[in-house]
N, C-alpha and C positions, 0 to 999 in steps of 0.2 A: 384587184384585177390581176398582180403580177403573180396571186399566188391561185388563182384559178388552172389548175393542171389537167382540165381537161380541153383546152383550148389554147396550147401553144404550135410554135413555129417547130416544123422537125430537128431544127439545130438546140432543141432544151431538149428535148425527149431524151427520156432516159439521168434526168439531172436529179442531183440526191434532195433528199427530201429531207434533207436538215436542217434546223434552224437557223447555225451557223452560214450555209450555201445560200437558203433562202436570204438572209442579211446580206452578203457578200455580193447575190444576184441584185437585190432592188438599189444597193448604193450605187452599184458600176451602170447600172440603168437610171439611177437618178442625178448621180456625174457628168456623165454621156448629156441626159437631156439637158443638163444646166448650163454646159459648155456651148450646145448646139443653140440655143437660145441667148446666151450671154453675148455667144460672138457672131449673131445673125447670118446662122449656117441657113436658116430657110428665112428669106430677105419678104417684109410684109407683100411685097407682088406677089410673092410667086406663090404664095397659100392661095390665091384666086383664083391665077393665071395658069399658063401650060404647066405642066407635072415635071418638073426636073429629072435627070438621071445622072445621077452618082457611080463613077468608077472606083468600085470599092477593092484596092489591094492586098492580095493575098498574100504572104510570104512561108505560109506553114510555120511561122514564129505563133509562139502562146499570143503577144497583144495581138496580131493581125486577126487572129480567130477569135480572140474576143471584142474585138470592131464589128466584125463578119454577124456574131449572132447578139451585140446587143441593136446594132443597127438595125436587124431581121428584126426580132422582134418588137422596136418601136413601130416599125414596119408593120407589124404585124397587129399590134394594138392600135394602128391607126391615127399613130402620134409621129409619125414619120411620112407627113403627104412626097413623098420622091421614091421613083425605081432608082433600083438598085443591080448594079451587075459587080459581079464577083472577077475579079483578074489575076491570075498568076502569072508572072512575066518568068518562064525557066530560063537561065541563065548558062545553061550549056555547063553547068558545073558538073566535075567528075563524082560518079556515085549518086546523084543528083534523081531521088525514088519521081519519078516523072509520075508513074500512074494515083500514087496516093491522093494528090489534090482530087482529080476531076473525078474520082471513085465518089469520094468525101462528098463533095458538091452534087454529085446527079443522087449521091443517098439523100444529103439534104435538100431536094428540091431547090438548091440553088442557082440563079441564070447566070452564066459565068462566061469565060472568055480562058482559054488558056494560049499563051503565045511564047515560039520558041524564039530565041534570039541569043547568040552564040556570043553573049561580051565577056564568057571567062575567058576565054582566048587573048579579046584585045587586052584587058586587063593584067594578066599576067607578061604579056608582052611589054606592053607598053612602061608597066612600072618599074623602074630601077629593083635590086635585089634588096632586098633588106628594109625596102618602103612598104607601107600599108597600102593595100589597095583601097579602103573605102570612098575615095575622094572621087576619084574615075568611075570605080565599081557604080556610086548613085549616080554619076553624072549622066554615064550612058541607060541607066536604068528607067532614070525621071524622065530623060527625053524618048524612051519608047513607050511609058505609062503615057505623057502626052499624046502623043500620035495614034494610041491605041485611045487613049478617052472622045479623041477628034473623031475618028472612023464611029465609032460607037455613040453618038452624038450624045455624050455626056457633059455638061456645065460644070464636073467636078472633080478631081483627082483626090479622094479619101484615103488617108494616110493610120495606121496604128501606134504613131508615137505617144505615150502617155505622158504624165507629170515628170518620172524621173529621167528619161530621154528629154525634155527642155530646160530642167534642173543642170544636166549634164551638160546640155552644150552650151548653158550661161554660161556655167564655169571653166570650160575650156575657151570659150571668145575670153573672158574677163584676164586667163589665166596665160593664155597663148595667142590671142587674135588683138588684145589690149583696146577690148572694145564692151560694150555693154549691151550686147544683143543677144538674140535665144531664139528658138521655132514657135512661129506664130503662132496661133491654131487658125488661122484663116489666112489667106493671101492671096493673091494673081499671078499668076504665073509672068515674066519679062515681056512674053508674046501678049500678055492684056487677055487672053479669052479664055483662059483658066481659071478656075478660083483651085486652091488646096486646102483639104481640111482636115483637122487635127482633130474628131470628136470627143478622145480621149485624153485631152488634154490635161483635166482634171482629176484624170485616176492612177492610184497609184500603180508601178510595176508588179508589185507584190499581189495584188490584188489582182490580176490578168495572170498572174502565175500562179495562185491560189485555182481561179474557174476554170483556165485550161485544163489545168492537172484534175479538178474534179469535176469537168466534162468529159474528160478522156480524149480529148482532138488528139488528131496523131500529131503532134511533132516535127516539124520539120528543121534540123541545127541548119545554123549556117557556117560551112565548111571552108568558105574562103575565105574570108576577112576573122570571122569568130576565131579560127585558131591562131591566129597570128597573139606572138604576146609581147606585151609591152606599150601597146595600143592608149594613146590620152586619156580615154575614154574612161575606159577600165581603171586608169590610175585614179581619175576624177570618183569614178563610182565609188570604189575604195576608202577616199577620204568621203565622201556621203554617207556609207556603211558606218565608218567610227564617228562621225557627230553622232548621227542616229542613234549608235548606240549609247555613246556617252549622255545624251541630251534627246531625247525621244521627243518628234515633234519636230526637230530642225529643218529637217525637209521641207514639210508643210508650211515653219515660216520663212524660209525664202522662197518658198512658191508667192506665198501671198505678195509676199514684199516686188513682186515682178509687176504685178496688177497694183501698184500703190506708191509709181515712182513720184519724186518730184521734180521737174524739172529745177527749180530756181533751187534746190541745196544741193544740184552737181554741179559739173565744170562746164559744159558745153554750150556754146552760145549759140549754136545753131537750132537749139531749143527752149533758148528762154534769153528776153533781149538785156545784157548786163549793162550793154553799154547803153541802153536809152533808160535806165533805171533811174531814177531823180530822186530827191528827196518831196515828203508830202503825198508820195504814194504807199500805201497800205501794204507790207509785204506778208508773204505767209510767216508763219509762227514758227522757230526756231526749234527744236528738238536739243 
């Protein structure tokens, strides 16, 4: 079906017709589905019931555009029962090509939303010299994607973080936060009447920077926080690059290793009871 090319969503038109693209397209489409199924992105009511709609985030980043068109086209094959609307939240960032998104989106048939909200200002303001902005930068972000998915009466805030974006923020909770946490791919917003979702939770970065670059989406960098250097993030990325390289694979198995904790062989009792442990009870098998 994925390789029928006469019958796609205008966001493949024009996709190379190589064996390599074609592989590259059915895994990021078979990720996507397995993610959206594993972590009950569409909950067994709602395949009966009313039609969901998804606010799906655009940032002119490589992953956002390929959220943007494998979402379309599950959509489009009929394996995605939910509308979809497209959002770009401009940020009043200097230089900041305003027209490119909604060109993009009304060539691709896409139903979208574009909203201007002026938080490079507080942003810069607000944060000491020499601090990153990204903490503030998402925090005022997330809360107008909220308000914008409420008006638009969407059940979902759709996010483009893949595997190496949850990789990285284990490792910076684990390494700076001294905690054992990472981005879900699903969750509820504090207010309770949000869910947020990760579809790409399973794919790698490489592989969204692979389909961008051989779709040709335009590009959008991000000029605030991307130039800053010295960033955790970045340092974290860094050490993920040299496992990888030395030991090919590593990634992949601490991804898995996130899906396959055990509670009873960590420390934490608020997740597994140490002290009602007795003897005569069966424990799990030691590694």
């Amino acid at each position: 079906m994925l390789d029928d090319n006469t019958d796609i969503h205008p966001l493949f038109n024009g996709a190379p017709s190589t064996t390599e693209f074609k592989k590259l397209r059915k895994r990021i489409v078979r990720l996507t589905r397995e993610a959206i199924d594993q972590y009950g992105m569409i909950a067994a009511d709602q395949r009966d019931g009313p039609r969901p709609k998804w606010l799906v985030c655009l940032s002119g980043g490589k992953d956002s555009y390929t959220l943007l068109a494998v979402l379309h086209e599950l959509q489009w094959r009929g394996l995605l029962p939910v509308d979809l609307l497209a959002c770009n939240l401009d940020q009043g960032q200097p230089g900041f090509p305003a027209t490119v998104l909604p060109k993009f989106l009304e060539e691709m048939q896409v139903p979208h939303r574009i909203e201007y909200q002026d938080t490079y200002s507080i942003v810069v303001d607000k944060v000491p010299a020499g601090r990153t902005y990204c903490a503030l930068c998402s925090r005022l972000r997330r809360g107008n994607l909220y308000r914008i998915a409420r008006e638009e009466g969407c059940s979902a805030v759709v996010l483009g973080h893949h595997r190496d974006d949850i990789l990285e923020t284990f490792m910076m909770n684990l390494f700076h936060g001294s905690r054992l946490a990472t981005m879900p791919p699903k969750l509820v917003n504090e207010e309770g009447d949000l869910f947020v979702f990760r579809p790409l939770a399973h794919v790698a970065e490489a592989d969204c920077e692979a389909f961008a670059k051989a779709m040709n989406y335009p590009i959008i960098p991000c000029d605030l926080c991307g130039s800053q250097d010295g960033l955790q993030r970045q340092q974290v990325k860094q050490m993920l690059d040299t496992w990888e390289k030395n030991h090919p694979g590593r990634r992949q198995k601490i991804f898995k290793a996130l899906s396959n904790s055990r509670p009873s062989h960590l420390l934490d009792p608020n997740l597994f009871d140490f002290v009602g442990l007795s003897l005569g009870h069966k424990s799990e098998t030691a590694d």
